[in-house]
Z-matrix of the N, CA and C atoms (Angstrom, degrees):
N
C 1 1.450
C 2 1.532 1 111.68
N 3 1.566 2 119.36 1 -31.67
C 4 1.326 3 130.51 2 168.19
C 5 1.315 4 115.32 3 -46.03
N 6 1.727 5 126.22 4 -33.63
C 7 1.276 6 109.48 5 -130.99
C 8 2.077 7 68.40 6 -139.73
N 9 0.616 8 135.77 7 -44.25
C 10 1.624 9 148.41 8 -170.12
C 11 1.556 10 105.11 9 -56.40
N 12 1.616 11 110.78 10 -66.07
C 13 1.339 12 117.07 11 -163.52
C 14 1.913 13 120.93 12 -68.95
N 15 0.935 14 67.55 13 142.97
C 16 1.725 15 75.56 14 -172.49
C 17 1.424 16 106.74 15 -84.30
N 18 1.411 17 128.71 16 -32.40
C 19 1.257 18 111.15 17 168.81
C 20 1.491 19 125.53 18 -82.82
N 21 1.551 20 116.51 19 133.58
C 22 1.449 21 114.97 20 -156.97
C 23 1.566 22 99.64 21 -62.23
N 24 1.370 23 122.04 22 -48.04
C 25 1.619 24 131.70 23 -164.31
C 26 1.637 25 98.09 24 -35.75
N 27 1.853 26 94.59 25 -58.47
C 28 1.455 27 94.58 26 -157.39
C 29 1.524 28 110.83 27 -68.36
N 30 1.219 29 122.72 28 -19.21
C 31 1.299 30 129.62 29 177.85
C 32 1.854 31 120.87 30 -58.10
N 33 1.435 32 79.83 31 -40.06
C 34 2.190 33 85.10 32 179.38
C 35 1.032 34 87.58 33 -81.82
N 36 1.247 35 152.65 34 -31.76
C 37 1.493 36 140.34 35 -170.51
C 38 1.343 37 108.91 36 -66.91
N 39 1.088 38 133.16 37 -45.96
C 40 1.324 39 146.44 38 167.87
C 41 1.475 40 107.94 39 -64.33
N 42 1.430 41 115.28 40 -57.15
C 43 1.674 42 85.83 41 157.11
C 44 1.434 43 148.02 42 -74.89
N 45 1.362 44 105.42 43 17.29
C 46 1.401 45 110.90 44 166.27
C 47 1.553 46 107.09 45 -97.86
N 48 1.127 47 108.40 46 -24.88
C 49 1.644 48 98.40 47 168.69
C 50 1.694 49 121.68 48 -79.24
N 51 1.543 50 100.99 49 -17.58
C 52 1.916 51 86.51 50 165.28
C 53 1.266 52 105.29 51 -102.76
N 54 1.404 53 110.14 52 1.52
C 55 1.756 54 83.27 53 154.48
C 56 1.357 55 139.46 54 -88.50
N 57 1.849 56 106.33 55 -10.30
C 58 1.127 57 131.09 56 177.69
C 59 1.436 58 101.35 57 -64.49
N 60 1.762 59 116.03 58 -50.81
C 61 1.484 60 113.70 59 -173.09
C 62 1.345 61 104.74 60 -66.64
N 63 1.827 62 134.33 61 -33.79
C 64 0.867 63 96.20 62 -177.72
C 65 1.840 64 131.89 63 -73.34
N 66 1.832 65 94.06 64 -12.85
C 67 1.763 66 73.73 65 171.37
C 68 1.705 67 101.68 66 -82.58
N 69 0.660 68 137.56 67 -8.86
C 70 1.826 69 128.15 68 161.93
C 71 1.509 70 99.17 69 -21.55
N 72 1.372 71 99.41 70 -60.38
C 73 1.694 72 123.91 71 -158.88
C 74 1.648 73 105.75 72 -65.74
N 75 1.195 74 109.11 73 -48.61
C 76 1.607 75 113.67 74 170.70
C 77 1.331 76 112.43 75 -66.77
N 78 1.477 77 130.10 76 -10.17
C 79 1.154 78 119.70 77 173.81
C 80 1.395 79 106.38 78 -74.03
N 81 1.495 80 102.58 79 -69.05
C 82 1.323 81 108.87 80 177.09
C 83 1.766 82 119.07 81 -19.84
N 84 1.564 83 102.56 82 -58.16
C 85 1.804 84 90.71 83 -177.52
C 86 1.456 85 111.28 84 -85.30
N 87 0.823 86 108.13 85 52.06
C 88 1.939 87 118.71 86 -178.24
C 89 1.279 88 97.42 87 26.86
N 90 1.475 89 127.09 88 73.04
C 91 1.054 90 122.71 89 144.90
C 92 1.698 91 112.14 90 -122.22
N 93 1.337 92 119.86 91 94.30
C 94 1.597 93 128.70 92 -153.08
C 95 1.454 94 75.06 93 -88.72
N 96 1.415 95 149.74 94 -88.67
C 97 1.363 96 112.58 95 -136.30
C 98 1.236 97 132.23 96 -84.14
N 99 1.924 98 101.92 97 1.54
C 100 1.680 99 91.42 98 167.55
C 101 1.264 100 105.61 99 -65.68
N 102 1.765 101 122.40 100 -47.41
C 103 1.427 102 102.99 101 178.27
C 104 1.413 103 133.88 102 -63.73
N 105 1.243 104 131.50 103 13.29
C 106 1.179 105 145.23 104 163.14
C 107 1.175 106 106.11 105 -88.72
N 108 1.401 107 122.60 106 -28.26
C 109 1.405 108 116.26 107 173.21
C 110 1.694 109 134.02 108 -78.50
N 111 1.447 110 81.38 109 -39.06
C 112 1.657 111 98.38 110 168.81
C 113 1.501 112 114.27 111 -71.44
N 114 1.237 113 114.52 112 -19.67
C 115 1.627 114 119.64 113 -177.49
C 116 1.938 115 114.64 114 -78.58
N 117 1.868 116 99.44 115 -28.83
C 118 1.559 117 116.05 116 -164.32
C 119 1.556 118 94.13 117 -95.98
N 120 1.796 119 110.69 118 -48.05
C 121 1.457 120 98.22 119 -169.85
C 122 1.742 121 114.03 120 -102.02
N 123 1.023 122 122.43 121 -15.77
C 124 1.569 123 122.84 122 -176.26
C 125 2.031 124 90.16 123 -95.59
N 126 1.081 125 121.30 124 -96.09
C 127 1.192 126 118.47 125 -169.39
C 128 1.717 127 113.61 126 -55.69
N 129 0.764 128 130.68 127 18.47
C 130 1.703 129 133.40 128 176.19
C 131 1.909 130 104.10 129 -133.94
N 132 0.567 131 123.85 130 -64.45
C 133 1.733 132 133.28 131 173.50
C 134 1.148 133 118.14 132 -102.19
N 135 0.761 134 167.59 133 97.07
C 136 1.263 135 154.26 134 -93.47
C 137 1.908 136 120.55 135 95.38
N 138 1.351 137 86.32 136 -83.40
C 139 1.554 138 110.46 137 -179.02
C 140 1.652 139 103.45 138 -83.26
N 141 0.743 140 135.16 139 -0.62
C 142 1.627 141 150.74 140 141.59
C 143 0.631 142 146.58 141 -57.45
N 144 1.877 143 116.58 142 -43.20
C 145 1.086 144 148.41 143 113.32
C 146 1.677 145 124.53 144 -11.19
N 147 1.377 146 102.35 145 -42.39
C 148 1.933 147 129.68 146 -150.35
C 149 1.560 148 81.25 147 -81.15
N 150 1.628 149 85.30 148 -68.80
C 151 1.764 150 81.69 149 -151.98
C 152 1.278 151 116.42 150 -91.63
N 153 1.586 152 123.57 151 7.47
C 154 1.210 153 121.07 152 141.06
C 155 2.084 154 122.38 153 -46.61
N 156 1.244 155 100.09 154 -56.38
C 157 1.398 156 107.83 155 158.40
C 158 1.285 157 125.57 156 -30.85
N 159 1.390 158 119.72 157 -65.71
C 160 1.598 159 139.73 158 177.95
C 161 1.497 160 99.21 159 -53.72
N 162 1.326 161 130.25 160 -46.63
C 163 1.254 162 129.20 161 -167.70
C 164 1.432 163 116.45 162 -90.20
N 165 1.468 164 107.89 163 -39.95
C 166 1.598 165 124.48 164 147.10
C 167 1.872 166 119.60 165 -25.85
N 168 1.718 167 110.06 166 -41.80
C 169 1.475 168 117.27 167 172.92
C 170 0.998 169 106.17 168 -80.52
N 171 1.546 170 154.77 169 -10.41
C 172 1.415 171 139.20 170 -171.56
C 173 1.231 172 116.73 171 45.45
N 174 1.211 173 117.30 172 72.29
C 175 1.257 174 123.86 173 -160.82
C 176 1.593 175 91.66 174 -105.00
N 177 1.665 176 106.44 175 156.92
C 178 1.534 177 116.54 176 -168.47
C 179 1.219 178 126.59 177 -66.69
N 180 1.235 179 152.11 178 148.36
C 181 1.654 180 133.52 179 156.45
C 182 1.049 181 129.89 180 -57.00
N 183 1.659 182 117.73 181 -37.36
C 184 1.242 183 107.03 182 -167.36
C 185 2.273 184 99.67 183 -90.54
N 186 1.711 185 115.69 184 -0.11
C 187 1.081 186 88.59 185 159.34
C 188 1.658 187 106.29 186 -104.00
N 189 1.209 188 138.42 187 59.01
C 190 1.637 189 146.84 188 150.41
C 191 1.511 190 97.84 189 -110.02
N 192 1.482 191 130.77 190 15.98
C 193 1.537 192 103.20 191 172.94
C 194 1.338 193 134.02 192 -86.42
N 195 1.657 194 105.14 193 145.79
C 196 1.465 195 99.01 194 -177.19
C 197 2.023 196 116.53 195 -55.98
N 198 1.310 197 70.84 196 149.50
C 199 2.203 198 85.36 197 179.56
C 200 1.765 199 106.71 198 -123.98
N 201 1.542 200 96.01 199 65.26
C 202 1.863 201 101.08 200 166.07
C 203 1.365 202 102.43 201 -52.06
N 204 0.963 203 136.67 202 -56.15
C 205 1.783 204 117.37 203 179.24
C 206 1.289 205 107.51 204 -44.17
N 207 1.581 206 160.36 205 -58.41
C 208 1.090 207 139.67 206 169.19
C 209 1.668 208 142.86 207 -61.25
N 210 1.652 209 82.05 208 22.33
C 211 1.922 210 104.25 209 -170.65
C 212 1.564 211 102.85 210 -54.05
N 213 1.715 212 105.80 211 -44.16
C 214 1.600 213 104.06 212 -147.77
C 215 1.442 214 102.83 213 -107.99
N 216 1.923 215 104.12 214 11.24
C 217 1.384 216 89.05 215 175.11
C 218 1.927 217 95.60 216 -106.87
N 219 1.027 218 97.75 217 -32.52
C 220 1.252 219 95.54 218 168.25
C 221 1.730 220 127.62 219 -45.76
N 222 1.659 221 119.63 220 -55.66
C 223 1.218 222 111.87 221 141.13
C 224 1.327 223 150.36 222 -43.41
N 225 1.398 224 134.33 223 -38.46
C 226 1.341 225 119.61 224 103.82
C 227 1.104 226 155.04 225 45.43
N 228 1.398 227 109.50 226 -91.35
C 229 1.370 228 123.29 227 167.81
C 230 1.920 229 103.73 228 -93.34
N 231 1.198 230 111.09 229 -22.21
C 232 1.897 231 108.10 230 -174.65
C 233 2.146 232 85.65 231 -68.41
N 234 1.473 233 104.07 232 -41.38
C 235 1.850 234 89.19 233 -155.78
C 236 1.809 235 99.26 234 -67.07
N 237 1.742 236 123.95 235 -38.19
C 238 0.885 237 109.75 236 171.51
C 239 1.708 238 141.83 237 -60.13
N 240 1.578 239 91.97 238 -23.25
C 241 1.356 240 94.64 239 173.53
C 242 1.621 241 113.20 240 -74.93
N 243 0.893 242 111.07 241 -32.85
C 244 1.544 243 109.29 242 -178.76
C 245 1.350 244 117.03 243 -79.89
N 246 1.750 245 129.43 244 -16.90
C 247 0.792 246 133.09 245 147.92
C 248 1.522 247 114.30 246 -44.92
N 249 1.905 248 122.07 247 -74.74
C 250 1.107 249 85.94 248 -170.79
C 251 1.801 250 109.69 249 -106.75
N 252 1.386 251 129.29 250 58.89
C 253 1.246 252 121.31 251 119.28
C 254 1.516 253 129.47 252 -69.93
N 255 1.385 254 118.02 253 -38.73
C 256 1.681 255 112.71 254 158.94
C 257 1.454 256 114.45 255 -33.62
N 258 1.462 257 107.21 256 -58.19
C 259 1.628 258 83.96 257 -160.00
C 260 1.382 259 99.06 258 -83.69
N 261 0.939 260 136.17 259 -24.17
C 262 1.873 261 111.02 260 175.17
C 263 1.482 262 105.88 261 -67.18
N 264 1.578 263 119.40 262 -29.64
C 265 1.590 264 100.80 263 -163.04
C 266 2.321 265 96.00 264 -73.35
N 267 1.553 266 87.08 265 -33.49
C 268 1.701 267 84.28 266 172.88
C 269 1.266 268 125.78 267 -93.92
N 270 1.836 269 125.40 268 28.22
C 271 1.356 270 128.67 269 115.45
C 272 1.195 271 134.12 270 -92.82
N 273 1.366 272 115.77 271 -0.28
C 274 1.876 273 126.48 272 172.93
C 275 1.920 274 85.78 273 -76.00
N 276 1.267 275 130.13 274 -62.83
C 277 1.301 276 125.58 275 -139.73
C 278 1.563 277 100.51 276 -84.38
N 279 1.419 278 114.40 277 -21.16
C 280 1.460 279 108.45 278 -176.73
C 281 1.221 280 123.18 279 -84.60
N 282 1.462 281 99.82 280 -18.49
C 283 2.159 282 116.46 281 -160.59
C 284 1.429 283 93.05 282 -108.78
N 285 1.503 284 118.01 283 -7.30
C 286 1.750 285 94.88 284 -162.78
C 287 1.532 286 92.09 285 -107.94
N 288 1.015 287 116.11 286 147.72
C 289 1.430 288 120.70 287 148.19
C 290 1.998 289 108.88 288 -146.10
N 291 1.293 290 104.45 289 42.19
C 292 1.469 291 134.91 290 164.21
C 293 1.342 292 106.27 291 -48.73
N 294 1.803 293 141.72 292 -61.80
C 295 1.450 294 122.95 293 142.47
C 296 1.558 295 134.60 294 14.66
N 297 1.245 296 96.18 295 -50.25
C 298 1.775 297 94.57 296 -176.56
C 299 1.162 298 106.98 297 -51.42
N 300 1.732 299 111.28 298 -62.98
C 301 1.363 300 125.89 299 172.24
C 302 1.707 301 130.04 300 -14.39
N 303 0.695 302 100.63 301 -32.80
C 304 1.597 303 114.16 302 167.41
C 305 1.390 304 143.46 303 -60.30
N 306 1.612 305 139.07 304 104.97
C 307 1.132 306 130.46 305 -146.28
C 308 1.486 307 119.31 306 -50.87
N 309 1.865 308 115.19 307 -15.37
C 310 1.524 309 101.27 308 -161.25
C 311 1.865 310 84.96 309 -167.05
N 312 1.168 311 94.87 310 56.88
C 313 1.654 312 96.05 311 179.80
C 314 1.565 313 120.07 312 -50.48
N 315 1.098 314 135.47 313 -19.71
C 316 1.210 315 136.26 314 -174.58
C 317 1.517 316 89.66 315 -90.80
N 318 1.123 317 158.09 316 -47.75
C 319 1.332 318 164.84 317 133.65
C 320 1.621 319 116.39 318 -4.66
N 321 1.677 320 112.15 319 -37.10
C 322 1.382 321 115.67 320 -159.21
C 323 1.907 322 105.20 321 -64.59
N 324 1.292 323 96.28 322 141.52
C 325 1.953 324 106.89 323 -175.75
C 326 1.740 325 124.58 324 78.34
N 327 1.373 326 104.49 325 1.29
C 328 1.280 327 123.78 326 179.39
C 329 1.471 328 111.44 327 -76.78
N 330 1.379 329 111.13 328 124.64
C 331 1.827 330 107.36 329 -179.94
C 332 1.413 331 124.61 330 -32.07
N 333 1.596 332 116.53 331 -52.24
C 334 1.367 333 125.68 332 162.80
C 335 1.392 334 99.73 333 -42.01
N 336 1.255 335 122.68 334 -94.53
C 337 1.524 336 118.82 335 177.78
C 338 1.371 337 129.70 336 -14.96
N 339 1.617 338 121.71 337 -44.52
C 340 0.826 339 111.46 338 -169.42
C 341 1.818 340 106.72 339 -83.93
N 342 1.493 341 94.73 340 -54.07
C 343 1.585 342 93.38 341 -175.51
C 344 1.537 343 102.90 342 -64.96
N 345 1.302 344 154.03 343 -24.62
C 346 1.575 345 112.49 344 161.23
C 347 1.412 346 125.66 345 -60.26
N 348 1.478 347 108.33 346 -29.61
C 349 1.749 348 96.40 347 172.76
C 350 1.226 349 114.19 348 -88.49
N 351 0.881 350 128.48 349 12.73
C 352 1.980 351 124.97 350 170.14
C 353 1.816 352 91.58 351 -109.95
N 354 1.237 353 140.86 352 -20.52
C 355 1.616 354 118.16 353 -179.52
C 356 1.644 355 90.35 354 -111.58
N 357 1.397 356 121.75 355 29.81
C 358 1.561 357 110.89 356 177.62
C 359 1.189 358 108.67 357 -129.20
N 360 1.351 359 112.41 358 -67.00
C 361 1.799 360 128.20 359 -174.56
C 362 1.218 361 104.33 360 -79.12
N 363 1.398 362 122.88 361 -38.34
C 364 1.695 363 117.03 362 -134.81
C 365 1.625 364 97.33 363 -139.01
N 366 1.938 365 122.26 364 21.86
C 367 0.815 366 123.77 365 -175.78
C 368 1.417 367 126.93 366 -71.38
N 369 1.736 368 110.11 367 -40.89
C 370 1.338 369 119.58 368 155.06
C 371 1.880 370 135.48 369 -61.11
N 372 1.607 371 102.79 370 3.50
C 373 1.577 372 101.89 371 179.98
C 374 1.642 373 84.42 372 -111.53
N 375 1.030 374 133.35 373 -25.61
C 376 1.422 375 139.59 374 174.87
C 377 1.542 376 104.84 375 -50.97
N 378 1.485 377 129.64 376 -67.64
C 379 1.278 378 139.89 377 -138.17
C 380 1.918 379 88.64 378 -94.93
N 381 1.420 380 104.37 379 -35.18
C 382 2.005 381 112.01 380 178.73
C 383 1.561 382 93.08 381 -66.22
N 384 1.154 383 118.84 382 -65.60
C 385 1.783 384 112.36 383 -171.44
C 386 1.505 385 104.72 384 -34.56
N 387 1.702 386 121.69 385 -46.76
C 388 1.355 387 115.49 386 -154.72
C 389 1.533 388 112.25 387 -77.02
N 390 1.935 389 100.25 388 -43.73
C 391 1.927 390 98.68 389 162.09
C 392 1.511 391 109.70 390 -38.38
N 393 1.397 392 98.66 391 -66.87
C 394 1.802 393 103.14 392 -177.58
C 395 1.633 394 123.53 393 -19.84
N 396 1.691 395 96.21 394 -35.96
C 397 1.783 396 102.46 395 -154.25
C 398 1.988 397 84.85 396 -92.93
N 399 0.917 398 121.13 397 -47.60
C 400 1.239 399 148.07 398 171.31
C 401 1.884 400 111.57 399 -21.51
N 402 1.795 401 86.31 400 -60.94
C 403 1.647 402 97.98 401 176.15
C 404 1.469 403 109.16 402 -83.24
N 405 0.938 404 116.95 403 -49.93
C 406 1.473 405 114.51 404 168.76
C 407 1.621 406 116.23 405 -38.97
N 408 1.508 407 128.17 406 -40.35
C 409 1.114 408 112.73 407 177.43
C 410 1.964 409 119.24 408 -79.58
N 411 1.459 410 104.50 409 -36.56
C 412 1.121 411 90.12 410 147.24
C 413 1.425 412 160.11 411 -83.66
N 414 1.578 413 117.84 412 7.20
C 415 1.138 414 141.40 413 145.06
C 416 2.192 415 116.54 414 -44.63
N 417 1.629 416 92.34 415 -50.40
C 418 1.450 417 104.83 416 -173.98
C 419 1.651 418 95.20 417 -74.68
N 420 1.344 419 137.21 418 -51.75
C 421 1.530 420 134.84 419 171.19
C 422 1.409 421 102.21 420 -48.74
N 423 1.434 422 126.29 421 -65.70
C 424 1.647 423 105.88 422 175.23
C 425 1.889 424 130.68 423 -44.65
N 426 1.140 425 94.22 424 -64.87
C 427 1.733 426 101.46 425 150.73
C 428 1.650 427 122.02 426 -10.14
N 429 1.138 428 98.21 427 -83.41
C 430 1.519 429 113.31 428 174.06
C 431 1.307 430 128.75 429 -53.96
N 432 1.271 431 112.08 430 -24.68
C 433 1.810 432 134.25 431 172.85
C 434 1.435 433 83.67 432 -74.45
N 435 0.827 434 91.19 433 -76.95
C 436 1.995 435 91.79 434 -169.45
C 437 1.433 436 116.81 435 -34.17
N 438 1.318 437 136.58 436 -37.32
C 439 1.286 438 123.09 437 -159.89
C 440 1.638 439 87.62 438 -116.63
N 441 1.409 440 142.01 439 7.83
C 442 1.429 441 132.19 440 157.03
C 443 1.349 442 102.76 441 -86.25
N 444 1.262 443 125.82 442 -21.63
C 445 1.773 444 116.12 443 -170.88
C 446 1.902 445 98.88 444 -71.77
């Protein structure tokens, strides 16, 4: 629905719900505060960020209109997809026990945990995401200059 829909609104909306599942997913491996994290900084700031953007373009009304004729194809495609994400997520959870692998599994999602491997291993995809978020906002300020002149 992220990547399909043509209307931007409905699109961040939809990505706040897979980001919601993915802390679903962090719950599941007992890691409570990444999913607290993904819940405060991806779906709370983040997507705030989003649709500040979206709203930032002044985008038209009459292209945000609803399309009830594509209700039942759209459902549709939501029951199949979730069909088959089930069965991979219920052959990821049954076949894996990949977890072990891990230097300090009882440890895994724990603040300690997390912030040494995000200011150790993963410090340079950390500091690139933030340019990333950075240019993107001034990309959307150039944008917008442009279509008020």
């Amino acid at each position: 629905m992220v990547v399909s829909n043509k209307n931007p609104v409905i699109s961040a909306i939809s990505l706040v719900l897979t980001l919601f599942s993915t802390a679903v997913l962090f719950i599941l491996l007992n890691a409570h505060f990444a999913a607290a994290i993904q819940v405060l900084v991806y779906a709370g700031a983040i997507m705030v960020l989003f649709l500040f953007t979206v709203m930032f373009l002044n985008i038209k009304d009459d292209e945000l209109r609803f399309d009830a004729l594509n209700i039942p194809r759209r459902l549709t495609f939501l029951f199949v997809f979730i069909i088959i994400v089930g069965y991979f997520a219920s052959k990821l959870f049954i076949t894996s026990k990949s977890f072990s692998k891990l230097s300090d599994p009882e440890n895994f999602g724990t603040v300690k945990e997390v912030g040494t491997l995000l200011f150790t291993d993963y410090l340079l995809p950390f500091e690139l995401t933030s340019i990333l978020i950075v240019v993107a906002i001034v990309g959307v300020v150039v944008i917008a200059k442009v279509r008020k002149a």
